[in-house]
PyMOL Python script that loads the backbone (N, CA, C, O; Angstrom):
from pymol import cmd

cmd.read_pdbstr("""\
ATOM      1  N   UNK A   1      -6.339  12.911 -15.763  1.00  0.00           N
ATOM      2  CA  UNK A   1      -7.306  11.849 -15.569  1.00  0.00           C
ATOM      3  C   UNK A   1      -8.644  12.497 -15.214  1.00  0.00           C
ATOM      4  O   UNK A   1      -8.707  13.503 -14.507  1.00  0.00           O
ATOM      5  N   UNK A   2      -9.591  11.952 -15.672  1.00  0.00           N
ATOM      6  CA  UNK A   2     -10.759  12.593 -15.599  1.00  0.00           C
ATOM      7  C   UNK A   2     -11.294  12.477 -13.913  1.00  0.00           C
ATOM      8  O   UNK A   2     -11.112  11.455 -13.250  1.00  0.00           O
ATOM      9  N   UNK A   3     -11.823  13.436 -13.497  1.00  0.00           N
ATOM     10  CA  UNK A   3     -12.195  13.293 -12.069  1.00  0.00           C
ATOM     11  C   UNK A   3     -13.272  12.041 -11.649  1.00  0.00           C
ATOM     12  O   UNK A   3     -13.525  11.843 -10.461  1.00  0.00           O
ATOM     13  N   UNK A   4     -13.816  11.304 -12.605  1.00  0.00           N
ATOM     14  CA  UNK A   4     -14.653  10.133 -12.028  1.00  0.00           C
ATOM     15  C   UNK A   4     -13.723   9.219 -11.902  1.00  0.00           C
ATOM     16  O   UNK A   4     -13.701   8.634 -10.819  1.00  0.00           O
ATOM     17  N   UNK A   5     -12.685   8.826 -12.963  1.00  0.00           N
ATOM     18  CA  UNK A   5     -11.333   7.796 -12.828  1.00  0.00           C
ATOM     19  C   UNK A   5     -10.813   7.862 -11.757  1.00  0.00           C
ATOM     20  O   UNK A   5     -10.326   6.895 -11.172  1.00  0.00           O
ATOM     21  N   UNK A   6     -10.848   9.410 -11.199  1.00  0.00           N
ATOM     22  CA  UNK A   6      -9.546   9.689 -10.096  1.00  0.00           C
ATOM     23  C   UNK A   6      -9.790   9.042  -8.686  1.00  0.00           C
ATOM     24  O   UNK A   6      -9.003   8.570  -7.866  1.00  0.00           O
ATOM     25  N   UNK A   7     -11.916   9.265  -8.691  1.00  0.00           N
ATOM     26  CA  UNK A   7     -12.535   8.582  -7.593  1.00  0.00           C
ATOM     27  C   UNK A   7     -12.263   7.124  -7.329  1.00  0.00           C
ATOM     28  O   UNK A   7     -12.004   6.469  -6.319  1.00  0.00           O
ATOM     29  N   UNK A   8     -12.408   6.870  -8.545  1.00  0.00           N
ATOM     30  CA  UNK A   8     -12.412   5.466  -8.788  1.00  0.00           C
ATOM     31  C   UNK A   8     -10.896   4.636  -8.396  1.00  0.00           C
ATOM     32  O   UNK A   8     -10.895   3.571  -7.778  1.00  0.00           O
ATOM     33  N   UNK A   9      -9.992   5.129  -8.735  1.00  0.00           N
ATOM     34  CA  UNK A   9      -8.313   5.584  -8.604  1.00  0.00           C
ATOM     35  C   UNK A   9      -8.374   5.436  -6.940  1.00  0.00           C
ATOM     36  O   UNK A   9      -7.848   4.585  -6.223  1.00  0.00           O
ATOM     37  N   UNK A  10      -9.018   6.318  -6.673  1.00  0.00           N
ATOM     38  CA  UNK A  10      -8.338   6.760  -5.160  1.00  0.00           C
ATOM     39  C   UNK A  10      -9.144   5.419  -4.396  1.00  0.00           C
ATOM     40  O   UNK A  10      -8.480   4.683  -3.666  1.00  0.00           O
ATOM     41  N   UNK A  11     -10.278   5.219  -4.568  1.00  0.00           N
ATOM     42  CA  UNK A  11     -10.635   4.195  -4.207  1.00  0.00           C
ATOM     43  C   UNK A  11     -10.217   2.414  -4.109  1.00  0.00           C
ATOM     44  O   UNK A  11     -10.350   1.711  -3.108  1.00  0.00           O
ATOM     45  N   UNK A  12      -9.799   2.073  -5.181  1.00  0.00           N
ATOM     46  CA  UNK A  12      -9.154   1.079  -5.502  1.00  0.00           C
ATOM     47  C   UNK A  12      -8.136   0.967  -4.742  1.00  0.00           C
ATOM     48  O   UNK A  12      -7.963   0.287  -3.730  1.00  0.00           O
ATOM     49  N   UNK A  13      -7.382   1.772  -5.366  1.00  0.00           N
ATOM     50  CA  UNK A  13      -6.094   2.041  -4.002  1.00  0.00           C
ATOM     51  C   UNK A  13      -5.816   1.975  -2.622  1.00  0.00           C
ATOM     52  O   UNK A  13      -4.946   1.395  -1.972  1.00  0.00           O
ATOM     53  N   UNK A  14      -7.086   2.959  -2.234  1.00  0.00           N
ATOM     54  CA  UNK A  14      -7.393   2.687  -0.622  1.00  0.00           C
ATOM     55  C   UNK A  14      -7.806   1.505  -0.399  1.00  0.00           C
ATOM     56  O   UNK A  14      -7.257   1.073   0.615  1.00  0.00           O
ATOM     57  N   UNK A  15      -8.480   0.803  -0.836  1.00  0.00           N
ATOM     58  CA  UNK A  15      -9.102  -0.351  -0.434  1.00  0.00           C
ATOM     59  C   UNK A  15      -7.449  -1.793  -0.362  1.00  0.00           C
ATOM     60  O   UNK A  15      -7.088  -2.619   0.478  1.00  0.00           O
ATOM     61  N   UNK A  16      -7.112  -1.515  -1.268  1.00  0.00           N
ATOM     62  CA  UNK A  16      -6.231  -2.575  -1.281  1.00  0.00           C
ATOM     63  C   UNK A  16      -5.148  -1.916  -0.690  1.00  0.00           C
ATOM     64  O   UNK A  16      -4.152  -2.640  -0.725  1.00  0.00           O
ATOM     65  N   UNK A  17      -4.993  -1.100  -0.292  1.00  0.00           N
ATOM     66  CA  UNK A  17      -3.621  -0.587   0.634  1.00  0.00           C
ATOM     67  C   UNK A  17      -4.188  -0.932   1.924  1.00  0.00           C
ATOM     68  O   UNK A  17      -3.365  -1.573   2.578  1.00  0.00           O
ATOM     69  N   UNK A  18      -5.426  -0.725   2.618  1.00  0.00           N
ATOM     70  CA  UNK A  18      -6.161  -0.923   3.542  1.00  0.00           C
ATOM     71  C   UNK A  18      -5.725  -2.797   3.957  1.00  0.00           C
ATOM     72  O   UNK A  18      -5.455  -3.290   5.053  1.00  0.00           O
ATOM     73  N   UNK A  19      -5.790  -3.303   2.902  1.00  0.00           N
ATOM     74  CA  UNK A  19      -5.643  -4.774   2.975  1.00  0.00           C
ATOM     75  C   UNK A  19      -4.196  -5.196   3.619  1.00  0.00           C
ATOM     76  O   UNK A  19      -3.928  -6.176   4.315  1.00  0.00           O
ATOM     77  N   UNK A  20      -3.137  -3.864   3.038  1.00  0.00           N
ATOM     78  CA  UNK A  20      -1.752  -4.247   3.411  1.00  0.00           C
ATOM     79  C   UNK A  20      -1.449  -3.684   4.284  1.00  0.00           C
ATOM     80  O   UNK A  20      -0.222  -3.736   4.362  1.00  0.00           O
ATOM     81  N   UNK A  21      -2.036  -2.899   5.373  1.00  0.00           N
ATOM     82  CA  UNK A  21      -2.252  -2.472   6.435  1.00  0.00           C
ATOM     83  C   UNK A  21      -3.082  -3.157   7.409  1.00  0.00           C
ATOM     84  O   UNK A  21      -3.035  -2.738   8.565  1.00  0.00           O
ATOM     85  N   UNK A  22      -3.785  -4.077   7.154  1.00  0.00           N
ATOM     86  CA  UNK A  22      -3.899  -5.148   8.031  1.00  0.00           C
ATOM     87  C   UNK A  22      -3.102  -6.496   8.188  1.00  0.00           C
ATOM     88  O   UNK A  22      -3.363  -7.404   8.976  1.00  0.00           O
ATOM     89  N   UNK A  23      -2.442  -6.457   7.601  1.00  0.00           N
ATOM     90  CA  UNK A  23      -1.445  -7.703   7.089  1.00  0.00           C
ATOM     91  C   UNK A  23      -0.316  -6.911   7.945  1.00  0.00           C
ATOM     92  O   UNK A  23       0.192  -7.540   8.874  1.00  0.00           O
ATOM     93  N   UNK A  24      -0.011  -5.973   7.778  1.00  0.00           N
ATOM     94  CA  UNK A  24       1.018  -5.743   8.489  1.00  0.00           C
ATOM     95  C   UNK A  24       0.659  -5.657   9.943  1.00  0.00           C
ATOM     96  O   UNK A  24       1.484  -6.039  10.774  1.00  0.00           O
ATOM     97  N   UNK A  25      -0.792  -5.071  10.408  1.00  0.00           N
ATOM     98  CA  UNK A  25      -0.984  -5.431  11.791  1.00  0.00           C
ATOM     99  C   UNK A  25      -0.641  -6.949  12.605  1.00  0.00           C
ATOM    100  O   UNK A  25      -0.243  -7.441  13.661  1.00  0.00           O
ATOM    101  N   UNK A  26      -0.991  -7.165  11.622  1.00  0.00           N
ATOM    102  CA  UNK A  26      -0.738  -9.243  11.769  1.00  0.00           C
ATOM    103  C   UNK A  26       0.377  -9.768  11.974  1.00  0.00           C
ATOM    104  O   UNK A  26       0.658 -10.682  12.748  1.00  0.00           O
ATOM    105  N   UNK A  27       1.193  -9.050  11.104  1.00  0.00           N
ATOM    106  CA  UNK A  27       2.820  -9.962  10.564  1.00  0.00           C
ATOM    107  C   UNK A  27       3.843  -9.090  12.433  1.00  0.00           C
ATOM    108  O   UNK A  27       4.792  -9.654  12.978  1.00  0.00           O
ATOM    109  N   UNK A  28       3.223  -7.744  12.926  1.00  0.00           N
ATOM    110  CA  UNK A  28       3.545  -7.027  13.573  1.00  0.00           C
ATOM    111  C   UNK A  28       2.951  -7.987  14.968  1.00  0.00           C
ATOM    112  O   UNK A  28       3.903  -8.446  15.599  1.00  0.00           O
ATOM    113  N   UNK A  29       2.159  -8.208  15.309  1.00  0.00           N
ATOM    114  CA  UNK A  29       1.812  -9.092  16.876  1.00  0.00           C
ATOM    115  C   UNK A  29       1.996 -10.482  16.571  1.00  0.00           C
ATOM    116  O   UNK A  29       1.317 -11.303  17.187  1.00  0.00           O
ATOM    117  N   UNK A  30       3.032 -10.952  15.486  1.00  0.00           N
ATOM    118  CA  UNK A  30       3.285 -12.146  15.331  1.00  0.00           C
ATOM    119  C   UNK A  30       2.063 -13.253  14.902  1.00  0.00           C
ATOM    120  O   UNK A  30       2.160 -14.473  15.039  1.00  0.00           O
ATOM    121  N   UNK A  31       0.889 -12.525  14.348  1.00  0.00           N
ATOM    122  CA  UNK A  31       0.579 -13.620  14.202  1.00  0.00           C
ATOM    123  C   UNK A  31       0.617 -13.745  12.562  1.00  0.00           C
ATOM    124  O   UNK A  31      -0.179 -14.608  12.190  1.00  0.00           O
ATOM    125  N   UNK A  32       1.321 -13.122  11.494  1.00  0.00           N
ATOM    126  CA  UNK A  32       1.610 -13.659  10.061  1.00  0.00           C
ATOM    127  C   UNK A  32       3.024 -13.779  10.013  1.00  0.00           C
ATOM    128  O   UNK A  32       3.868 -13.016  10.482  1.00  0.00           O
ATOM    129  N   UNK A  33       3.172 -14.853   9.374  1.00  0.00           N
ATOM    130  CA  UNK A  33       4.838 -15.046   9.228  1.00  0.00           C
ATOM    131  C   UNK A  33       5.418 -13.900   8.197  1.00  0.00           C
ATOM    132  O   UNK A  33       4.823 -12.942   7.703  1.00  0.00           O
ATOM    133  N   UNK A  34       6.517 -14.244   8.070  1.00  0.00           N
ATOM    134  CA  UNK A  34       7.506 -12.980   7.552  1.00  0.00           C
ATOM    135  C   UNK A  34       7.175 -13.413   5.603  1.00  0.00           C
ATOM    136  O   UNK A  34       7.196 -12.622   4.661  1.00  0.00           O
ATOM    137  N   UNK A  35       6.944 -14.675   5.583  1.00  0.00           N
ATOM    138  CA  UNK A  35       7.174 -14.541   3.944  1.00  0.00           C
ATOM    139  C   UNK A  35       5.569 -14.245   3.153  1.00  0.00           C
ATOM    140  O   UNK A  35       5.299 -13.985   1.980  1.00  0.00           O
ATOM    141  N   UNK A  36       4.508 -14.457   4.632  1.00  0.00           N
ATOM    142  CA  UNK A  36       3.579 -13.834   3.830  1.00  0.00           C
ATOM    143  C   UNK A  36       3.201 -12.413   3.808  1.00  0.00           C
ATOM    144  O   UNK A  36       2.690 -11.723   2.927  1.00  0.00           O
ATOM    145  N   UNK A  37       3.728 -12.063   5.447  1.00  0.00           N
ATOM    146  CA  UNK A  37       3.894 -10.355   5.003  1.00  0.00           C
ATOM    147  C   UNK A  37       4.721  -9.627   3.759  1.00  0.00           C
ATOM    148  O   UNK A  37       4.273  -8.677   3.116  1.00  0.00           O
ATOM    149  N   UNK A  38       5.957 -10.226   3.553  1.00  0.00           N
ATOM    150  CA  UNK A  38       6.766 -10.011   2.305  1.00  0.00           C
ATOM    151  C   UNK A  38       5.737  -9.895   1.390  1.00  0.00           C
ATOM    152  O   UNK A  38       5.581  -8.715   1.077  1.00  0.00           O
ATOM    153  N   UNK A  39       4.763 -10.857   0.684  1.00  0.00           N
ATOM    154  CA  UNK A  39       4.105 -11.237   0.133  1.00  0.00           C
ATOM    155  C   UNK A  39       2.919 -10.287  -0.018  1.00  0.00           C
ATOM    156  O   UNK A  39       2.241 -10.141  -1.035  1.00  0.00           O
ATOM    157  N   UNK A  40       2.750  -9.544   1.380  1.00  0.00           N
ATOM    158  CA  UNK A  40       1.211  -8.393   1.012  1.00  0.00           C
ATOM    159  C   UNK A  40       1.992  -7.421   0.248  1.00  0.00           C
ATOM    160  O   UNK A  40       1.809  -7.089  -0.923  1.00  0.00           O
ATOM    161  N   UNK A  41       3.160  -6.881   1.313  1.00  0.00           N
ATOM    162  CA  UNK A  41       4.064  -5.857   0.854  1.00  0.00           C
ATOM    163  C   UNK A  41       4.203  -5.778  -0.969  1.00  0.00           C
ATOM    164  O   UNK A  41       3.870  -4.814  -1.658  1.00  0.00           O
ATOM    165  N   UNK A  42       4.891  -7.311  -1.544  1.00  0.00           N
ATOM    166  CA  UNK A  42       5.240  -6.553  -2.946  1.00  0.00           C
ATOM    167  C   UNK A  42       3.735  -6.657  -3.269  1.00  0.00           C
ATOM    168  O   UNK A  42       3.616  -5.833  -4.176  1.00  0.00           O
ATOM    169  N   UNK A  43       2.143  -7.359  -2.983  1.00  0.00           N
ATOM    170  CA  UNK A  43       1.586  -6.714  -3.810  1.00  0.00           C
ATOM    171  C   UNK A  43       1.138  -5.344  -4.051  1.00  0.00           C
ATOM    172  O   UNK A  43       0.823  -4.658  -5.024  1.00  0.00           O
ATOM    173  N   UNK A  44       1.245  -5.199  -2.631  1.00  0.00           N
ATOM    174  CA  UNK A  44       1.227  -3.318  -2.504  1.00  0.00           C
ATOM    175  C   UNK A  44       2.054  -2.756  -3.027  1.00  0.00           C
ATOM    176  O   UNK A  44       1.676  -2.002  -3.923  1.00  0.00           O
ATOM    177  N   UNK A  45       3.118  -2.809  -2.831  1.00  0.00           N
ATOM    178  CA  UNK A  45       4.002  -2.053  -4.174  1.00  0.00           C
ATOM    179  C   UNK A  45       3.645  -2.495  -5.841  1.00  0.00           C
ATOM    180  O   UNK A  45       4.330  -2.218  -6.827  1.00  0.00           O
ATOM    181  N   UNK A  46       2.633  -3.097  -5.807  1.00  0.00           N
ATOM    182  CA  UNK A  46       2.455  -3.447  -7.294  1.00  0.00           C
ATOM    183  C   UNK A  46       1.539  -2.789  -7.820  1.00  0.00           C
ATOM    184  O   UNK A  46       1.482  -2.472  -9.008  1.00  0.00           O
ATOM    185  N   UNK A  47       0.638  -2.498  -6.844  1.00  0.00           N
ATOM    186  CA  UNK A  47      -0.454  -1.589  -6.571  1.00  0.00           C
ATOM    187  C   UNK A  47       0.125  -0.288  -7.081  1.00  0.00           C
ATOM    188  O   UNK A  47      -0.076   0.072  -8.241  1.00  0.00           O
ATOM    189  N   UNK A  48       0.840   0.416  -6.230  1.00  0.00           N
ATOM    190  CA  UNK A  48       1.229   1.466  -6.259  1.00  0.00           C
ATOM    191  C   UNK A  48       2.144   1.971  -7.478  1.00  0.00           C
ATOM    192  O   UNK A  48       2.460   3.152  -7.617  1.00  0.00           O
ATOM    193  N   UNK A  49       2.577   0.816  -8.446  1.00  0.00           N
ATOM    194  CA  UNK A  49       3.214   1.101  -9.678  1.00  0.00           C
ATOM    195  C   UNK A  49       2.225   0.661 -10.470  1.00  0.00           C
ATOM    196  O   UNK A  49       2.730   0.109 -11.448  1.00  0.00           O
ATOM    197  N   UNK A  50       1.401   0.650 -10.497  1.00  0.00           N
ATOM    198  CA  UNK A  50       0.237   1.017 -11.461  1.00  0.00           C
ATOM    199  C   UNK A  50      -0.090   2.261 -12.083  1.00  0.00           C
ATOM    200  O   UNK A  50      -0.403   3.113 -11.251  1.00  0.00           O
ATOM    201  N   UNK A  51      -0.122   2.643 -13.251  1.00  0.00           N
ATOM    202  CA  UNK A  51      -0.442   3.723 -13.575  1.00  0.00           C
ATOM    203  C   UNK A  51      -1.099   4.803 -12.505  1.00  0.00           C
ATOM    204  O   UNK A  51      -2.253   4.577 -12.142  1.00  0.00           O
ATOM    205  N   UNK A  52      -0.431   5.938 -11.998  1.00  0.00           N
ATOM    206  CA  UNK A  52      -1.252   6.600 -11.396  1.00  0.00           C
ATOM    207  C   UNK A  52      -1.191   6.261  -9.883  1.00  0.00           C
ATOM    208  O   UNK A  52      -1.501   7.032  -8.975  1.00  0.00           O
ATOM    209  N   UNK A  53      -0.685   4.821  -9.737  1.00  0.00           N
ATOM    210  CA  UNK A  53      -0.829   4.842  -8.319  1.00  0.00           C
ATOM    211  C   UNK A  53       0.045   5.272  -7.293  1.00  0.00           C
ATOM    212  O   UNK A  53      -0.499   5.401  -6.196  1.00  0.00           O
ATOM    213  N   UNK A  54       1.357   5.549  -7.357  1.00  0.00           N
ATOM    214  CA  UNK A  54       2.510   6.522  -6.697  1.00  0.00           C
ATOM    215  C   UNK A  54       1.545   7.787  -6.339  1.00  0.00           C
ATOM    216  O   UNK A  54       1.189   8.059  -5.192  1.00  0.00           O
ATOM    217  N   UNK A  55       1.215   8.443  -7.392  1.00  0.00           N
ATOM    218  CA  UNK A  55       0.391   9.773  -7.419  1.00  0.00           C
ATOM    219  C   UNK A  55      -0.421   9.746  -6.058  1.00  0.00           C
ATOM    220  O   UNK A  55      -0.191  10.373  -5.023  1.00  0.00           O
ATOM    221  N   UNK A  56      -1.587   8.713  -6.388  1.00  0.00           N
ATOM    222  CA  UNK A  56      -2.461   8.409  -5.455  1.00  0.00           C
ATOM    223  C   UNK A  56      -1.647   8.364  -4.093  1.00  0.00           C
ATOM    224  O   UNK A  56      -1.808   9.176  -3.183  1.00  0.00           O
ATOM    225  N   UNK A  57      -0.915   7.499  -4.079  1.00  0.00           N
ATOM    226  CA  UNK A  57      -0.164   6.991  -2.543  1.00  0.00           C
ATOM    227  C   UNK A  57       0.210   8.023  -1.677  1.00  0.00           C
ATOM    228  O   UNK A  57       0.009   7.939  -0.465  1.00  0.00           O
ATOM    229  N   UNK A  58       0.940   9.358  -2.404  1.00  0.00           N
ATOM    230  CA  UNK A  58       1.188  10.418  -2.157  1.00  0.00           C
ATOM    231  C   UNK A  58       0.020  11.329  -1.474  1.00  0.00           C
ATOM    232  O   UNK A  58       0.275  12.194  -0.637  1.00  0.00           O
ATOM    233  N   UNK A  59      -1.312  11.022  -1.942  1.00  0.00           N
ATOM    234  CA  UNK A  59      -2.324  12.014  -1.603  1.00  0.00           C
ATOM    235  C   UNK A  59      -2.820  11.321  -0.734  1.00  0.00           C
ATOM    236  O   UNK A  59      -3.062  12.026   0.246  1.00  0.00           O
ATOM    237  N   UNK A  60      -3.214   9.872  -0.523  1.00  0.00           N
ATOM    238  CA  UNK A  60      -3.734   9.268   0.169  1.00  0.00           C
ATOM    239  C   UNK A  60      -2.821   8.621   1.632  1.00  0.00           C
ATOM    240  O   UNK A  60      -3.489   8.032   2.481  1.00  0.00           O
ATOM    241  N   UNK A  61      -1.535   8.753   1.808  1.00  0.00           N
ATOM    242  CA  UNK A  61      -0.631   8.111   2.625  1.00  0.00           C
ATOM    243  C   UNK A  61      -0.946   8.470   4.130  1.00  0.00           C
ATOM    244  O   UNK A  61      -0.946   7.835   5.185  1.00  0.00           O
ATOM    245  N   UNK A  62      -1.220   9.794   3.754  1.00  0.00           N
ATOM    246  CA  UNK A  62      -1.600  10.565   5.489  1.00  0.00           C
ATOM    247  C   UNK A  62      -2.576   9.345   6.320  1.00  0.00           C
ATOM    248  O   UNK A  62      -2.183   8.720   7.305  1.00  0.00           O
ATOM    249  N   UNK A  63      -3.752   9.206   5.745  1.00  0.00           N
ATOM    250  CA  UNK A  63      -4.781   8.175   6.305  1.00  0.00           C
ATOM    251  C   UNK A  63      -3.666   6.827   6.694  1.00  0.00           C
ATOM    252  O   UNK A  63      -4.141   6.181   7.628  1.00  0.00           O
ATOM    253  N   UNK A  64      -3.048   6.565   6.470  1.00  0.00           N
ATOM    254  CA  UNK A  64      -1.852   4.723   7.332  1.00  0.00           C
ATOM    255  C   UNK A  64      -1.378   5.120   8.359  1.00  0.00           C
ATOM    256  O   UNK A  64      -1.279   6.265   8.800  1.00  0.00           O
ATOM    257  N   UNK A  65      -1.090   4.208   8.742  1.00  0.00           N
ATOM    258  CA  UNK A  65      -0.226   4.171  10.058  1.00  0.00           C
ATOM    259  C   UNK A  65       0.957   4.643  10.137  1.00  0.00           C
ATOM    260  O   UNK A  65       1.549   4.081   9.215  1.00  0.00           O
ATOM    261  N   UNK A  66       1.644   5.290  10.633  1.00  0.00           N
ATOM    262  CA  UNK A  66       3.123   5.653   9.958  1.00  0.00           C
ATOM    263  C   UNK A  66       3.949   4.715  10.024  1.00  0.00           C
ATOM    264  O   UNK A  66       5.022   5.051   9.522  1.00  0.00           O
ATOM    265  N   UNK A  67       3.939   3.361  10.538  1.00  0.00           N
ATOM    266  CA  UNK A  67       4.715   2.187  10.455  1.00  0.00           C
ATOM    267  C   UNK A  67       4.325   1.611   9.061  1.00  0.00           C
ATOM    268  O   UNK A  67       5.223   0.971   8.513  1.00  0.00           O
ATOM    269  N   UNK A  68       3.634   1.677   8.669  1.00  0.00           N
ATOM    270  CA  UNK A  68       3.242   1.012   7.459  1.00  0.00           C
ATOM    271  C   UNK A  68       3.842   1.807   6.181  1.00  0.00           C
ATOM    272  O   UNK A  68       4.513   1.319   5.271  1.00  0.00           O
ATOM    273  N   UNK A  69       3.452   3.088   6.331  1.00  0.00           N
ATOM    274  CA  UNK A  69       3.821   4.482   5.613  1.00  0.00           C
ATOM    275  C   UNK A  69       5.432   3.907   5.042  1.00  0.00           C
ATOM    276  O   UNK A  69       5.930   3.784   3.923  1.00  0.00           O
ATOM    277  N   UNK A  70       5.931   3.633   6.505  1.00  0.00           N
ATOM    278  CA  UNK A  70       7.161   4.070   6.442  1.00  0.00           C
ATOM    279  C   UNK A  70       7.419   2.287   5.593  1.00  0.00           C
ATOM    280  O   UNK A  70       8.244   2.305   4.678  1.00  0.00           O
ATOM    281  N   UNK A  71       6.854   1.105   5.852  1.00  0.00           N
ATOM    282  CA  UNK A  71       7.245   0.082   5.200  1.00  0.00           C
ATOM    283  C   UNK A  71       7.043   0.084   3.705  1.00  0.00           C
ATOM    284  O   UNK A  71       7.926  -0.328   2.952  1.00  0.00           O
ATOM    285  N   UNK A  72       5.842   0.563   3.253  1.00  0.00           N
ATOM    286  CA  UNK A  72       5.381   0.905   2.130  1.00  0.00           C
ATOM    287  C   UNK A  72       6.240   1.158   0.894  1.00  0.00           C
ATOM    288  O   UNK A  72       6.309   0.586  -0.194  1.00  0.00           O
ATOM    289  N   UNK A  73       7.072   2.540   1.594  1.00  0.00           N
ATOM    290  CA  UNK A  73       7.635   3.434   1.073  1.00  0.00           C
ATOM    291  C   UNK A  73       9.116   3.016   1.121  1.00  0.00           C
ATOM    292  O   UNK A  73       9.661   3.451   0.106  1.00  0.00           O
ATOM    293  N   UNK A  74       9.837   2.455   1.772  1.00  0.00           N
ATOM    294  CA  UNK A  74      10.929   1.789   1.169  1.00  0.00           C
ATOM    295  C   UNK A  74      10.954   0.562   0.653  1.00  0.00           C
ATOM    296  O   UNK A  74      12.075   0.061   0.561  1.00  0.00           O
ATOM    297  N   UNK A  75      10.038  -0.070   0.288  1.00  0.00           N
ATOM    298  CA  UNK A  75       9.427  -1.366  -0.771  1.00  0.00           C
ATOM    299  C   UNK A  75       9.963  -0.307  -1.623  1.00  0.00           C
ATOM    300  O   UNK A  75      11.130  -0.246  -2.008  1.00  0.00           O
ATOM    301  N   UNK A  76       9.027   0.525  -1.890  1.00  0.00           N
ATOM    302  CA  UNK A  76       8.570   1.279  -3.207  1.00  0.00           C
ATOM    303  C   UNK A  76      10.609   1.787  -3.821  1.00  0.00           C
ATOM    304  O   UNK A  76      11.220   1.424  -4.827  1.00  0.00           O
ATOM    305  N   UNK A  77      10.978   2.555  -2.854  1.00  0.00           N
ATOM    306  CA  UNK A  77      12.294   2.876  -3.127  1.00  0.00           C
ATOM    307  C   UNK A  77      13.193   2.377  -3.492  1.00  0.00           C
ATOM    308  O   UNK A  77      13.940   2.853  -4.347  1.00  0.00           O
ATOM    309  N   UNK A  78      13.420   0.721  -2.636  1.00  0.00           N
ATOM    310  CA  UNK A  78      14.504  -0.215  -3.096  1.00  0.00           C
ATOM    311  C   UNK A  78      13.662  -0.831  -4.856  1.00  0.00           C
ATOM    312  O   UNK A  78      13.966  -1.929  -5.323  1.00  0.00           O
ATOM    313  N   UNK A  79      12.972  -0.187  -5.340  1.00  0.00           N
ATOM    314  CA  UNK A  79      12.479  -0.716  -6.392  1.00  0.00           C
ATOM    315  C   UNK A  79      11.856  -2.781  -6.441  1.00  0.00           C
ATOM    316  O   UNK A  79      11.379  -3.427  -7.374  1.00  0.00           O
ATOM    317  N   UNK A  80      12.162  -3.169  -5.072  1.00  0.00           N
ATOM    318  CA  UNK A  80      11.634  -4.480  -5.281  1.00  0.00           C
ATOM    319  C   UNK A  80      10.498  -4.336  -5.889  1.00  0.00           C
ATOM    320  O   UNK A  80       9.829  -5.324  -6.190  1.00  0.00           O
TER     321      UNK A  80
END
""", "prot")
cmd.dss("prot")
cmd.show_as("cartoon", "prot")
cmd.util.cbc("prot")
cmd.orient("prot")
């Protein structure tokens, strides 16, 4: 991928993973219910099966929370 895509790539990504990392802050002090956290979750995993975006997730994962990391990443595994 050409290195301006990749910016562009890494960006996109962060931004909307950023989104499911506040959703999970939320769904975590009770104040989002469980089916709309479900709900950030698969779009983040939808995110992340986007062309390229596993790749990304991998380079970019360090920057999350490791609670999130760790929710993220078995979305991603159980293939939901």
């Amino acid at each position: 991928m050409p290195q301006p895509d990749r910016y562009r790539l890494v960006m996109q990504v962060s931004d909307q993973m950023l989104h499911v990392q506040g959703a999970f802050t939320l769904w975590e002090s009770g104040a989002l219910d469980e089916e709309t956290w479900e709900a950030y979750l698969a779009w983040g995993a939808s995110v992340l099966s986007s062309p390229g975006g596993l790749e990304c997730w991998r380079d970019i994962k360090a920057v999350f929370v490791g609670r999130v990391r760790d929710e993220v990443d078995a979305r991603i595994c159980s293939g939901e």
